[in-house]
Backbone as ProteinMPNN parsed JSONL, in Angstrom:
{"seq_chain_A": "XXXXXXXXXXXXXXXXXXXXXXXXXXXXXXXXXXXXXXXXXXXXXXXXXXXXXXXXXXXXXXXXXXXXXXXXXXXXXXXXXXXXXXXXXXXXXXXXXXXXXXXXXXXXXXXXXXXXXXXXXXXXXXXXXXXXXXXXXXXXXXXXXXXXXX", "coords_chain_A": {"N_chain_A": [[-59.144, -45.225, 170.186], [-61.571, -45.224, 169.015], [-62.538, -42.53, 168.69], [-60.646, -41.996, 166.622], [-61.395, -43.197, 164.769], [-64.397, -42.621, 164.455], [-63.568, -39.883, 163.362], [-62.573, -40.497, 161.202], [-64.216, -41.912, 159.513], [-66.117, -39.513, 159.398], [-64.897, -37.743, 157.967], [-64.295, -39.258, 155.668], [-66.889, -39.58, 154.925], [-67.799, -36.613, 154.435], [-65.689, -36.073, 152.535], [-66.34, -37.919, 150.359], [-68.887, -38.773, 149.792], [-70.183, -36.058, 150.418], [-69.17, -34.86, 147.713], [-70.336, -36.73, 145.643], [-73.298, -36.655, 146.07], [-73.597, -33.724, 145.481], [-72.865, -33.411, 143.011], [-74.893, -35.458, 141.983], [-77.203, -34.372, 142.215], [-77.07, -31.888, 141.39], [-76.92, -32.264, 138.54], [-79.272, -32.525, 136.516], [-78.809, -29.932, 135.835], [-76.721, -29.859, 134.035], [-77.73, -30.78, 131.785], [-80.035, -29.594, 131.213], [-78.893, -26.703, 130.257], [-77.256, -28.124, 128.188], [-74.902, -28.888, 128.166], [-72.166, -30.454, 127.375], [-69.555, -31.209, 128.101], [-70.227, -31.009, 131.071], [-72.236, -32.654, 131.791], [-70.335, -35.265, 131.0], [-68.616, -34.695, 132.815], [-69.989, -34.694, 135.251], [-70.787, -37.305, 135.049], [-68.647, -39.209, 135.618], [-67.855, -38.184, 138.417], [-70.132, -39.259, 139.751], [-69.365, -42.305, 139.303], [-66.456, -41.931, 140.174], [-66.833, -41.375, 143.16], [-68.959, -42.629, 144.05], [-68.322, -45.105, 144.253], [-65.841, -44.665, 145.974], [-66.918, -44.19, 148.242], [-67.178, -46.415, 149.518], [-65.466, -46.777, 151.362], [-66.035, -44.966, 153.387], [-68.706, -46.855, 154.484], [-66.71, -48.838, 155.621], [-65.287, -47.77, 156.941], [-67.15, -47.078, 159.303], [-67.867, -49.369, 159.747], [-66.188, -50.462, 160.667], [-65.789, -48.62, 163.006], [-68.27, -49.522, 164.503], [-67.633, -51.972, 165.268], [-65.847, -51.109, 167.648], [-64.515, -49.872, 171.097], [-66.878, -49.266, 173.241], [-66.316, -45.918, 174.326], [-65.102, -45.172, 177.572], [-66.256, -47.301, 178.681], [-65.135, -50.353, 178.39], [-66.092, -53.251, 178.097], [-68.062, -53.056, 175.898], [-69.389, -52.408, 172.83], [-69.806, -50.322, 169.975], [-71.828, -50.488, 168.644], [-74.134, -53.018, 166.997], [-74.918, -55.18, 164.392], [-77.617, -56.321, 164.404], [-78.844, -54.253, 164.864], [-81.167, -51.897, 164.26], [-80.921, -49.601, 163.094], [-78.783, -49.891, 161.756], [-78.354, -51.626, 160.085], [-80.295, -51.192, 158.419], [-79.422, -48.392, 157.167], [-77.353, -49.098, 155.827], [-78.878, -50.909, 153.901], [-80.132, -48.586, 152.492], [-77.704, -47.21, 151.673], [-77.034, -49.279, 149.902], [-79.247, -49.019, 148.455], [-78.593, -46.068, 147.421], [-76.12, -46.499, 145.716], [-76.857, -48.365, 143.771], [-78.379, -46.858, 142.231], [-77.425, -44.945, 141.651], [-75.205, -45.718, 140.019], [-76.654, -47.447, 138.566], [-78.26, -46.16, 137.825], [-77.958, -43.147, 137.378], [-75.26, -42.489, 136.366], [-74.979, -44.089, 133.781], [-77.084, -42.38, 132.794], [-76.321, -40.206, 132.738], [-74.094, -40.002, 130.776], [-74.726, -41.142, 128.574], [-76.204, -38.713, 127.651], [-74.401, -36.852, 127.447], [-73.599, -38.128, 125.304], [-75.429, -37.86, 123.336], [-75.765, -34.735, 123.713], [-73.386, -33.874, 122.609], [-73.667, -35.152, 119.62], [-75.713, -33.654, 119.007], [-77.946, -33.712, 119.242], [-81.536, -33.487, 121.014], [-81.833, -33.987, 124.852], [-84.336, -33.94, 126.083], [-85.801, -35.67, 126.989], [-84.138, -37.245, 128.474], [-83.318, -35.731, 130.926], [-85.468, -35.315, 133.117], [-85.235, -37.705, 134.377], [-82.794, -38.214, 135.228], [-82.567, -36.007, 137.197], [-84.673, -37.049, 138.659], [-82.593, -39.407, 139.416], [-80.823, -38.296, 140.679], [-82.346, -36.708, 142.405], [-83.078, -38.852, 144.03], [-80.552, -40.382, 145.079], [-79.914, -38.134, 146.555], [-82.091, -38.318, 148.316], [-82.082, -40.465, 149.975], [-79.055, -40.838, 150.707], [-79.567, -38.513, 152.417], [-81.18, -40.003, 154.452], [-79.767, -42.181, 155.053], [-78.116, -40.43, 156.945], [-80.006, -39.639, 158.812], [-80.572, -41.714, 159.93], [-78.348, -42.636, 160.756], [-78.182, -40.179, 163.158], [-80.731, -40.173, 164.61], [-80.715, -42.844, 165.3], [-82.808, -44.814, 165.32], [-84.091, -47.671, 167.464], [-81.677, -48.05, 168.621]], "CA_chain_A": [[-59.433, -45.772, 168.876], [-62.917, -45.087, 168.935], [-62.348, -41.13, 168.094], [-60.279, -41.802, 165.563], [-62.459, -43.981, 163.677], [-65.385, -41.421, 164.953], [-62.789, -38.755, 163.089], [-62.056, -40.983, 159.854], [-65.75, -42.042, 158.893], [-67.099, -38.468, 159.31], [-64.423, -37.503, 157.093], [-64.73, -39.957, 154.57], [-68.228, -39.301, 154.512], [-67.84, -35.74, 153.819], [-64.906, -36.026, 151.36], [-66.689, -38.79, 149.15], [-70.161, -38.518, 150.15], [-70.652, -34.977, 149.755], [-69.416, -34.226, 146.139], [-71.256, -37.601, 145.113], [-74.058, -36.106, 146.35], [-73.679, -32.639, 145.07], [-72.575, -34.136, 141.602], [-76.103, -36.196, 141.803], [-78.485, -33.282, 142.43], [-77.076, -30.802, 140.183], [-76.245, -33.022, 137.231], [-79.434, -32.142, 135.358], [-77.97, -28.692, 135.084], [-75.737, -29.768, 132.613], [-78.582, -30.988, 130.352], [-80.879, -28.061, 130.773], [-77.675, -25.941, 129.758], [-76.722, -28.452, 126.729], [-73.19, -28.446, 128.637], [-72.088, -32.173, 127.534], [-68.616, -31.727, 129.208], [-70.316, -30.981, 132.043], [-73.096, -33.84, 132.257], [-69.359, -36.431, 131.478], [-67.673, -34.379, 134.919], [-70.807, -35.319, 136.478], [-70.993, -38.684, 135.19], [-67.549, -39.202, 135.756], [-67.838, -38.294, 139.883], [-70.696, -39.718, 140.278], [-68.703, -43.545, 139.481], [-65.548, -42.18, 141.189], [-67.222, -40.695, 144.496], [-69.754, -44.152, 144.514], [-66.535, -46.352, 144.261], [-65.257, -44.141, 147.205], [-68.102, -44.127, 149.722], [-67.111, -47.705, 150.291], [-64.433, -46.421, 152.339], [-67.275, -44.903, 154.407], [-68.926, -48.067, 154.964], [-65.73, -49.955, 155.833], [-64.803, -47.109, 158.308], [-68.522, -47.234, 159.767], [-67.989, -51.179, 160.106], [-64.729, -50.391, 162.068], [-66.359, -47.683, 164.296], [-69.179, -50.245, 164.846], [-66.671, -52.775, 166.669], [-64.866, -50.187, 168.47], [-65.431, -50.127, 172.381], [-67.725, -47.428, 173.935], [-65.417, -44.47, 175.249], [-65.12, -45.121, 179.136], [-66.74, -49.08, 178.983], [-64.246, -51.227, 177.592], [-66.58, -54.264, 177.826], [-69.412, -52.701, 175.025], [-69.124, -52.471, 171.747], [-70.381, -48.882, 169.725], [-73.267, -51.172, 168.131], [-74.094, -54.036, 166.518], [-74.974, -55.324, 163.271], [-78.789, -56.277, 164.713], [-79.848, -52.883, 165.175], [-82.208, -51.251, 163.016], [-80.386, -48.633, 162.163], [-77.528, -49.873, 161.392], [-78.8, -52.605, 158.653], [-81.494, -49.975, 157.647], [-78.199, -47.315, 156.931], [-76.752, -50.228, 154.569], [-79.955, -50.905, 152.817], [-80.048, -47.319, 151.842], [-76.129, -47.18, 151.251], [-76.867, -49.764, 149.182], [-80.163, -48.291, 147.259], [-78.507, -45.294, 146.583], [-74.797, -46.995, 144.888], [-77.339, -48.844, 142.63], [-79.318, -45.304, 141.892], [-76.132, -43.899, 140.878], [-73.915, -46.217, 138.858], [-77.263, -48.456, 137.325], [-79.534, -45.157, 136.664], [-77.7, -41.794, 136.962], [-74.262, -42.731, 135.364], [-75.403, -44.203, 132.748], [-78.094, -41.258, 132.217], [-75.471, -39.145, 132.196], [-72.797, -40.009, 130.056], [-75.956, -41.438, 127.567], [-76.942, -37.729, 127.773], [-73.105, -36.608, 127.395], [-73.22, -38.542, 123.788], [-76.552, -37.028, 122.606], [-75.585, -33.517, 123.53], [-72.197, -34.041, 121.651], [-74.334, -35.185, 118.421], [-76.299, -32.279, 118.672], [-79.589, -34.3, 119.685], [-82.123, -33.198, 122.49], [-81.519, -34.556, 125.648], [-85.382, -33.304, 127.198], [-86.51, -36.889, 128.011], [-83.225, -37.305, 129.873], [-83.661, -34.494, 132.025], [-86.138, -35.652, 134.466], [-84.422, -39.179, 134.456], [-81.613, -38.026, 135.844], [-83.076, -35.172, 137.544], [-85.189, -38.016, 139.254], [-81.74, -40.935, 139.76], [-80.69, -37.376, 141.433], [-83.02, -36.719, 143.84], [-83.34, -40.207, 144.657], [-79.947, -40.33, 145.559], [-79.44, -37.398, 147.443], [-82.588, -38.383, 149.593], [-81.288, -41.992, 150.131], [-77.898, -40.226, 151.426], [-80.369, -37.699, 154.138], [-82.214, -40.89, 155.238], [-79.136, -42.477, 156.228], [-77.608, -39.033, 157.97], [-81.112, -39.439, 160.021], [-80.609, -43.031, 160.69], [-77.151, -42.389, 162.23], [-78.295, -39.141, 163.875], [-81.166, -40.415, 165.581], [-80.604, -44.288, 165.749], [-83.811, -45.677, 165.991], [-84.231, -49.185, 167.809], [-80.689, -48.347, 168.713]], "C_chain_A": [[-60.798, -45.297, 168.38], [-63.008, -43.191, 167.949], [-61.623, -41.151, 167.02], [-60.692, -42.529, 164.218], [-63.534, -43.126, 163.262], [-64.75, -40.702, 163.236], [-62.626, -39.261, 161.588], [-63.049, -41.142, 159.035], [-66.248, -40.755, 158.856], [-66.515, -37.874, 158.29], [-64.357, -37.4, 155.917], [-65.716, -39.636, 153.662], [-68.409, -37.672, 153.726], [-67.187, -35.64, 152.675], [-65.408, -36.672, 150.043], [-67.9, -38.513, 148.759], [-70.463, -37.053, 149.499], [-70.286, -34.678, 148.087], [-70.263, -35.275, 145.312], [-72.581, -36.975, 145.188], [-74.622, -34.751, 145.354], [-73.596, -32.06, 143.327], [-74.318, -35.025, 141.205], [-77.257, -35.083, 141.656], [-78.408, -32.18, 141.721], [-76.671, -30.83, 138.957], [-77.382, -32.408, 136.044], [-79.077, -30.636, 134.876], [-77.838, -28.67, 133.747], [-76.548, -30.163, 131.475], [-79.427, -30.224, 129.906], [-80.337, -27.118, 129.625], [-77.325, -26.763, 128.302], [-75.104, -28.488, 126.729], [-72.753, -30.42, 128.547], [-70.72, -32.277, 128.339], [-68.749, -31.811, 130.528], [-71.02, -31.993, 132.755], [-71.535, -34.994, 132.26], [-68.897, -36.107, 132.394], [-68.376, -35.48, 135.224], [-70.986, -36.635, 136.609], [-69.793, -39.273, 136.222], [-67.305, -39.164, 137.512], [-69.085, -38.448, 140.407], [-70.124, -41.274, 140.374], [-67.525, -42.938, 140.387], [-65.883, -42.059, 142.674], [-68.149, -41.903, 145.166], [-68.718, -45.178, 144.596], [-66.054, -45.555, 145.839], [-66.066, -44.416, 148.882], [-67.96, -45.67, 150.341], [-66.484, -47.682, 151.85], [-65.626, -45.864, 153.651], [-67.882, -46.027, 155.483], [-67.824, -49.068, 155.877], [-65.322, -49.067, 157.117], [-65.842, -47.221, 159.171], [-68.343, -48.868, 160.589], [-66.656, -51.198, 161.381], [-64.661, -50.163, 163.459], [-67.161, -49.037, 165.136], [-68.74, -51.285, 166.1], [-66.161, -52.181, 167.539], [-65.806, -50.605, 170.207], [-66.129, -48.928, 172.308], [-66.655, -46.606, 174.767], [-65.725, -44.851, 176.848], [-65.929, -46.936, 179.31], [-66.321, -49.613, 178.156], [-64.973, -52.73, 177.484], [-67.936, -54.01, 176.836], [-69.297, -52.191, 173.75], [-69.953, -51.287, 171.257], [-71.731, -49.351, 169.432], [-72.902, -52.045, 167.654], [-75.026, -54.275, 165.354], [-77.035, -55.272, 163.247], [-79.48, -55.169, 164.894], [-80.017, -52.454, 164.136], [-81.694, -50.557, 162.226], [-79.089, -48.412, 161.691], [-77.875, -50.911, 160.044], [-79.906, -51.581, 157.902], [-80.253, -49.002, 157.133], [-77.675, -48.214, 155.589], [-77.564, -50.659, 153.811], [-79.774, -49.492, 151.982], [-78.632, -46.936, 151.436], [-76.446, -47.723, 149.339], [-77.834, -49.598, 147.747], [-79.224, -47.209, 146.345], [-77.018, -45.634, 145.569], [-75.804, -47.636, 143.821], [-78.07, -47.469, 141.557], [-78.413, -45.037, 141.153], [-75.791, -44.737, 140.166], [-74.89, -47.445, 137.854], [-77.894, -47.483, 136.876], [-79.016, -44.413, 136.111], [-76.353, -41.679, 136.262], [-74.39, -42.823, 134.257], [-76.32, -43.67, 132.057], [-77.29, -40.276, 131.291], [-74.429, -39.123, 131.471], [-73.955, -40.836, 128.626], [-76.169, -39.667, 127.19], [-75.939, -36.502, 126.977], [-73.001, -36.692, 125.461], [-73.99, -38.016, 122.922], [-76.369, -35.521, 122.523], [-74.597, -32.787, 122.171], [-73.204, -34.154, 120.2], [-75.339, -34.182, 117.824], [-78.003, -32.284, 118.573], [-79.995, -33.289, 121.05], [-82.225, -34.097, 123.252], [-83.041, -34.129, 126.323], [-85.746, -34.718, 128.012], [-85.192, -37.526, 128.716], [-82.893, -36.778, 131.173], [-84.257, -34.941, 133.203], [-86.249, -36.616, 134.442], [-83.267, -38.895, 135.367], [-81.601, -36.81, 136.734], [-83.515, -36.102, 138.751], [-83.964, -38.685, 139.957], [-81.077, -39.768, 141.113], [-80.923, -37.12, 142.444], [-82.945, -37.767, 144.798], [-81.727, -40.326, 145.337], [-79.274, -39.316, 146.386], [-80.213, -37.715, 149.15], [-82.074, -39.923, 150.311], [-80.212, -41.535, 151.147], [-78.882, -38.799, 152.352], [-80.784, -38.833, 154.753], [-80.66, -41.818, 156.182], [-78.435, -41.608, 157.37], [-78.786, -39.735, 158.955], [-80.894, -40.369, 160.774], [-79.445, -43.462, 161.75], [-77.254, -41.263, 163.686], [-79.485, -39.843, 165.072], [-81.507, -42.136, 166.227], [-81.916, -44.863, 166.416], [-83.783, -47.201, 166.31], [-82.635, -49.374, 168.183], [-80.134, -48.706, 170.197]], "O_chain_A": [[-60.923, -45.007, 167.19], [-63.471, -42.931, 166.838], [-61.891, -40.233, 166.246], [-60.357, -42.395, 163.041], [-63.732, -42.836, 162.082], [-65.322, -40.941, 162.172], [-62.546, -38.377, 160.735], [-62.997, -40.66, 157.904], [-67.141, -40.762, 158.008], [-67.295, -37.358, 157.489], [-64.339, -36.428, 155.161], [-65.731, -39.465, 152.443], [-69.017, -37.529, 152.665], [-67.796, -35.191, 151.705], [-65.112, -36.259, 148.922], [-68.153, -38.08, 147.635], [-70.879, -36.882, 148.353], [-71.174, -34.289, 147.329], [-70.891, -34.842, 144.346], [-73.023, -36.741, 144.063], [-75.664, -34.711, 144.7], [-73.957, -31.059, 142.708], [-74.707, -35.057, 140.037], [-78.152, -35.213, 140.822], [-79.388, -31.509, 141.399], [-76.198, -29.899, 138.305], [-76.985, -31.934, 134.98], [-79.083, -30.277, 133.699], [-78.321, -28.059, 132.793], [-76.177, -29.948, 130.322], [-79.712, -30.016, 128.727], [-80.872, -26.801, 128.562], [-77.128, -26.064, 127.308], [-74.306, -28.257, 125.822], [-72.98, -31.31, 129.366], [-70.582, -33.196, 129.145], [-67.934, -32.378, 131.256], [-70.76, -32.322, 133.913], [-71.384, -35.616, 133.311], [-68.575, -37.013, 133.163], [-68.012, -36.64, 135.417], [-71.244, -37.227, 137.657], [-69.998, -39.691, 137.362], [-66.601, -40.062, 137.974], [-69.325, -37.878, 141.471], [-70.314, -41.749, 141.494], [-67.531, -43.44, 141.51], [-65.155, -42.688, 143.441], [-68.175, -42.166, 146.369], [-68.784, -46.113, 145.394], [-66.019, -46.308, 146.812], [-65.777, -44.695, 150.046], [-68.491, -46.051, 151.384], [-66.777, -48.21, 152.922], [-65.87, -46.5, 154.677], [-67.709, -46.138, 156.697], [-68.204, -49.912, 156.689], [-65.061, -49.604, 158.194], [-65.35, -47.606, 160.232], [-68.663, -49.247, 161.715], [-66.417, -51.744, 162.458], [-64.146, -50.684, 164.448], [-66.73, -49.482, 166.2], [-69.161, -51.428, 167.248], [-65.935, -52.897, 168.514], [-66.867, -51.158, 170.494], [-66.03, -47.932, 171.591], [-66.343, -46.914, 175.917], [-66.906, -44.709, 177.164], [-65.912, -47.478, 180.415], [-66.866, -49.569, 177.054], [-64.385, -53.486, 176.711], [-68.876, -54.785, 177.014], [-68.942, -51.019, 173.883], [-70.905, -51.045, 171.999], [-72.713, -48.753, 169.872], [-71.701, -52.307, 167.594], [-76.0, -53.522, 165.319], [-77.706, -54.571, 162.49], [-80.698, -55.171, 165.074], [-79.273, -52.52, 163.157], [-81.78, -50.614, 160.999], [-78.464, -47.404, 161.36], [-77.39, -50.578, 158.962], [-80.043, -51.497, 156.681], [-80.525, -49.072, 155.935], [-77.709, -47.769, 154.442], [-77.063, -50.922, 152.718], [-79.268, -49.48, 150.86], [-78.673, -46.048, 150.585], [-76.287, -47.177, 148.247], [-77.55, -49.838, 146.574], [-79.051, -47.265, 145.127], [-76.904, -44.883, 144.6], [-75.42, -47.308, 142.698], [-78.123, -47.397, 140.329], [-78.591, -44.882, 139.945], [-76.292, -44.417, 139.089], [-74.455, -48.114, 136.917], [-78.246, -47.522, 135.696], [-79.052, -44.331, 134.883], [-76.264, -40.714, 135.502], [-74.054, -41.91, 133.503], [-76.608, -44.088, 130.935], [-77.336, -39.814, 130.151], [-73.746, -38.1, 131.521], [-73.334, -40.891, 127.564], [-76.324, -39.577, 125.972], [-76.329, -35.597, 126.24], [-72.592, -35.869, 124.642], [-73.561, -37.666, 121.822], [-76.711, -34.945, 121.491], [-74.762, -31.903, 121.33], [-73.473, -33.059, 119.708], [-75.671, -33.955, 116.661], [-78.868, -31.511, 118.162], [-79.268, -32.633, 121.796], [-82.65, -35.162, 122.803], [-82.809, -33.916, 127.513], [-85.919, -34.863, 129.222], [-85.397, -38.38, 129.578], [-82.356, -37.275, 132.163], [-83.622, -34.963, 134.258], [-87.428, -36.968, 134.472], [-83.034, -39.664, 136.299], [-80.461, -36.517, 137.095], [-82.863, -36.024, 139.792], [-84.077, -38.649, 141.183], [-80.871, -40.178, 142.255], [-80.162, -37.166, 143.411], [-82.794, -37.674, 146.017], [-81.89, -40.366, 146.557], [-78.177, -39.555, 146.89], [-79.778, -37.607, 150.296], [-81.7, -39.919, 151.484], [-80.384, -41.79, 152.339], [-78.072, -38.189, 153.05], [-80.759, -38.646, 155.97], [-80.519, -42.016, 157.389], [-78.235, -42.031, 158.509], [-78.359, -40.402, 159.898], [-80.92, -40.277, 162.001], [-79.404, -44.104, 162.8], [-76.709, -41.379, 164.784], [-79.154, -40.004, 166.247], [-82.206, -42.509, 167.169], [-82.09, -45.243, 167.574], [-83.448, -47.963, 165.403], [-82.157, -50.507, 168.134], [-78.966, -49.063, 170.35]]}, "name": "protein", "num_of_chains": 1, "seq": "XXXXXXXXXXXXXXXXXXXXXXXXXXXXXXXXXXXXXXXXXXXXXXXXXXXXXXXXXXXXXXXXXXXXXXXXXXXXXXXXXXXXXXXXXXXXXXXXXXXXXXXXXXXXXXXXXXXXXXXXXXXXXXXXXXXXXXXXXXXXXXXXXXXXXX"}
């Protein structure tokens, strides 16, 4: 069970995780460019891909109970460890980053382009909700990778 949880969360994570991600960090593109269908994509998978990453979490929470491979009396971790409530703080920073800052940057940004306004002071708003959520999503990679206090 354990591997296939292992196998489902890493998955997840890449399938949802990464284009959220990749959608977050290269969104102001589309405003540099003046590309408004391209800032609504981005809006657009940045809410579906943050709606998704739950699945992450929920597979993560699964793994978490699982036994340890070869000691059937030990559980993978537990909720008390650092870096497992520290991983869900930052889960949870960056879902607010995205769907209270950079969503609504970008589909704000989407409507101004369309009208034929300048979008410059949106740029490094969403440029910024960007970064912030890509580093948010490295900090927890680290926090699973090297499990401090784990």
């Amino acid at each position: 069970m354990f591997k296939l949880l292992l196998f489902l969360h890493l998955l997840a994570a890449v399938f949802a995780i990464g284009p959220l991600v990749g959608a977050a960090s290269t969104a102001a593109r589309a405003l540099r460019t003046g590309d408004a269908g391209a800032a609504s994509s981005a809006a657009r998978i940045v809410k579906i891909y943050s709606y998704a990453s739950v699945v992450v979490v929920v597979l993560g929470f699964g793994l978490m109970s699982a036994k340890v491979p070869g000691d059937s009396s030990q559980r993978v971790a537990d909720f008390g460890e650092s870096w497992i409530w520290l991983s869900l703080v930052c889960w949870g920073a960056a879902i607010a980053v995205a769907l209270g800052g950079l969503e609504p940057a970008l589909r704000r940004a989407a409507t101004t382009i369309d009208q034929g306004s300048p979008v410059a002071t949106l740029t490094g708003r969403v440029a910024a909700y960007g970064g912030a959520t890509a580093l948010l999503y490295a900090a927890i990679v680290a926090l699973m990778v090297y499990q401090p206090g784990g």
